[in-house]
VOBA-1610 file (N, C-alpha, C; in pm, whole numbers, padded with zeros to 5 digits, always signed):
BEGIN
Unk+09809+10370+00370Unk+09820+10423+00505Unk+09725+10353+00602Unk+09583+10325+00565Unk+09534+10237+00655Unk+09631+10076+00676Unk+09650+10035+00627Unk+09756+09919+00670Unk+09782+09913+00798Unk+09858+10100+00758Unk+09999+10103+00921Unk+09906+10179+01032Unk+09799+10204+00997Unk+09709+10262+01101Unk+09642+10171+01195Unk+09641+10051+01071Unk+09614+09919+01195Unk+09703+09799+01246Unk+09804+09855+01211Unk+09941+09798+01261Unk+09894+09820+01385Unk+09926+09974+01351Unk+09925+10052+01502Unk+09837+10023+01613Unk+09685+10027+01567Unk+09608+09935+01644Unk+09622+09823+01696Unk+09633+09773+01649Unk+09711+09592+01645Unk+09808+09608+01776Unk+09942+09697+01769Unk+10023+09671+01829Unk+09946+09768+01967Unk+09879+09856+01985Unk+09826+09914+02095Unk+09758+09840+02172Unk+09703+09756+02088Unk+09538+09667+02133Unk+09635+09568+02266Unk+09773+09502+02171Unk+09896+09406+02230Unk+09939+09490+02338Unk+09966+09614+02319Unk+10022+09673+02472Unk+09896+09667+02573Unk+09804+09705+02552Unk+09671+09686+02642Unk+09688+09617+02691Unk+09684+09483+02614Unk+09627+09319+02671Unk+09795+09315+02798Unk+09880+09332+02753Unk+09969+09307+02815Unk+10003+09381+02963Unk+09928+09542+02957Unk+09935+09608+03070Unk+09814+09562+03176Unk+09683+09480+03116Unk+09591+09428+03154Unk+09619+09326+03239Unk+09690+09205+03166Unk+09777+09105+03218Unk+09857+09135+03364Unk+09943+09218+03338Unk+09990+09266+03438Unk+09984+09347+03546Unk+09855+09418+03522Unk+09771+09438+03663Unk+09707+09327+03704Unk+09690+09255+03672Unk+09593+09120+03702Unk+09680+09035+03802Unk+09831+09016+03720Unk+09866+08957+03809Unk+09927+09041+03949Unk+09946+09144+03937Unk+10000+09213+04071Unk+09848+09229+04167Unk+09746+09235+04088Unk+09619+09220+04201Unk+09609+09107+04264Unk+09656+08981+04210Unk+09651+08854+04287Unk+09737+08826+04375Unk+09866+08916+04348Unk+09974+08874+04402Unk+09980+08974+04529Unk+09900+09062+04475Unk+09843+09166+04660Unk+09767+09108+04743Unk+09631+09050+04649Unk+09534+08975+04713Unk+09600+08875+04794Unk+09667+08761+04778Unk+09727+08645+04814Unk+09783+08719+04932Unk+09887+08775+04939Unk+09962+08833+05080Unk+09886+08884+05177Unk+09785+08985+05105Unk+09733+09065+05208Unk+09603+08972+05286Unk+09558+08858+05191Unk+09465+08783+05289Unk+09506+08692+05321Unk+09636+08635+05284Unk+09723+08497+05376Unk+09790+08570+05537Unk+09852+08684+05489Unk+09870+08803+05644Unk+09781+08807+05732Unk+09658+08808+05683Unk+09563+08843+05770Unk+09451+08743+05840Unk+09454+08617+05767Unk+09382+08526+05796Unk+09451+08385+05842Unk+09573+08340+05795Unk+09632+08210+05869Unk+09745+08269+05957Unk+09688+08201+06064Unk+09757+08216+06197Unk+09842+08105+06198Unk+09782+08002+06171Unk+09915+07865+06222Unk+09931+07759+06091Unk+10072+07731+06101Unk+10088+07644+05995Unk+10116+07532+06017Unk+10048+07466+06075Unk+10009+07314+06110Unk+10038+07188+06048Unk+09882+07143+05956Unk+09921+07055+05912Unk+09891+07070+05715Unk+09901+07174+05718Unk+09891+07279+05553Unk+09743+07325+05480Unk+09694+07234+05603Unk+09526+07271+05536Unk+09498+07404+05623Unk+09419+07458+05536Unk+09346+07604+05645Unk+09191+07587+05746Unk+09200+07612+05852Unk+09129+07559+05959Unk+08978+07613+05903Unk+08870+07601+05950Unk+08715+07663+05896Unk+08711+07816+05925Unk+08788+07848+06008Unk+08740+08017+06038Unk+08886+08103+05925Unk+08994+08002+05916Unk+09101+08087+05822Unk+09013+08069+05665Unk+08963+07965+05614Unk+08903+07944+05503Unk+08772+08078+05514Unk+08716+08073+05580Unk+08546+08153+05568Unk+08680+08291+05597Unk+08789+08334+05641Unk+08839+08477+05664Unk+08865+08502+05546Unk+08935+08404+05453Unk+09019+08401+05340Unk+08925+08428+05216Unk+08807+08357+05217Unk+08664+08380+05114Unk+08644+08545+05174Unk+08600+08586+05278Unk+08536+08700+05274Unk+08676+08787+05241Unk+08790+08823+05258Unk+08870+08930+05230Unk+08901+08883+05083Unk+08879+08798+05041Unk+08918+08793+04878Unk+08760+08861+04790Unk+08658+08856+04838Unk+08524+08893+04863Unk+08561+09079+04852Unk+08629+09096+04958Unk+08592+09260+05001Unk+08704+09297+04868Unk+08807+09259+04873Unk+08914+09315+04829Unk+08881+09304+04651Unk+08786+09199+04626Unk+08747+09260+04459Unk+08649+09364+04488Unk+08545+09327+04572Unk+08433+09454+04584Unk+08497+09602+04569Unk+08597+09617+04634Unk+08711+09770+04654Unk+08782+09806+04538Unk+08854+09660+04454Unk+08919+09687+04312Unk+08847+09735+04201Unk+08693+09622+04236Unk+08595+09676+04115Unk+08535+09820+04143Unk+08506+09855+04225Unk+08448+10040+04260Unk+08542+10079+04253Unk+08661+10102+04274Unk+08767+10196+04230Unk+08771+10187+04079Unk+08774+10091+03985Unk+08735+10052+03871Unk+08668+10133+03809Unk+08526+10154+03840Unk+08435+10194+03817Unk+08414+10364+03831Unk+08491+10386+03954Unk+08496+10516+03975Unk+08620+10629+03854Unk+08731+10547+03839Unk+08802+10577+03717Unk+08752+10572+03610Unk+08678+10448+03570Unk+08590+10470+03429Unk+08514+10630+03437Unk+08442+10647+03567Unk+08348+10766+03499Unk+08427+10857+03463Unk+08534+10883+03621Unk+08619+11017+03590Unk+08666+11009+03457Unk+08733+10907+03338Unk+08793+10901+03261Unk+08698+10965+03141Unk+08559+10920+03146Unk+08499+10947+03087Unk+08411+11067+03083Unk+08367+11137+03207Unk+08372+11324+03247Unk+08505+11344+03150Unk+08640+11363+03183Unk+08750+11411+03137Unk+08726+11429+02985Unk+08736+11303+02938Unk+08728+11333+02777Unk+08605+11382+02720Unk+08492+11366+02763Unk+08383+11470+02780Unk+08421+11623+02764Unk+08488+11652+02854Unk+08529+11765+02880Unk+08640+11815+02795Unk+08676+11763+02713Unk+08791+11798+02608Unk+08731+11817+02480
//
């Protein structure tokens, strides 16, 4: 029975990595829109001008600062909760 107990692990550990994966990429793929929306104004000659580059660093900047504390704020609650069970 341990075997299939770490099958099971095994295959949980694989759903993790895979639901991990895939928040990862929908965070980039928010990140990318929401600071290309907000920071290039003109599409010129394909390079990004000095003030779209320094807009584009700081909202990619804020927008992990916000992912990681929300992060962080779910870890505790998660961890009060099962505390509490």
């Amino acid at each position: 029975m341990n075997a299939g107990a770490g099958a099971q692990q095994g295959v949980s550990a694989m759903e993790l990595m895979k639901l991990e994966v895939g928040f990862m990429s929908d965070m980039l793929h928010k990140l990318s829109d929401q600071c290309f929306r907000k920071c290039v104004q003109k599409f010129g000659d394909g390079n990004l001008s000095r003030s779209e580059a320094e807009c584009t660093d700081f909202c990619i900047e804020k927008y992990m600062e916000a992912t990681n504390k929300v992060g962080e704020i779910i870890a505790v609650q998660s961890q009060q909760n099962a505390a509490g069970m």
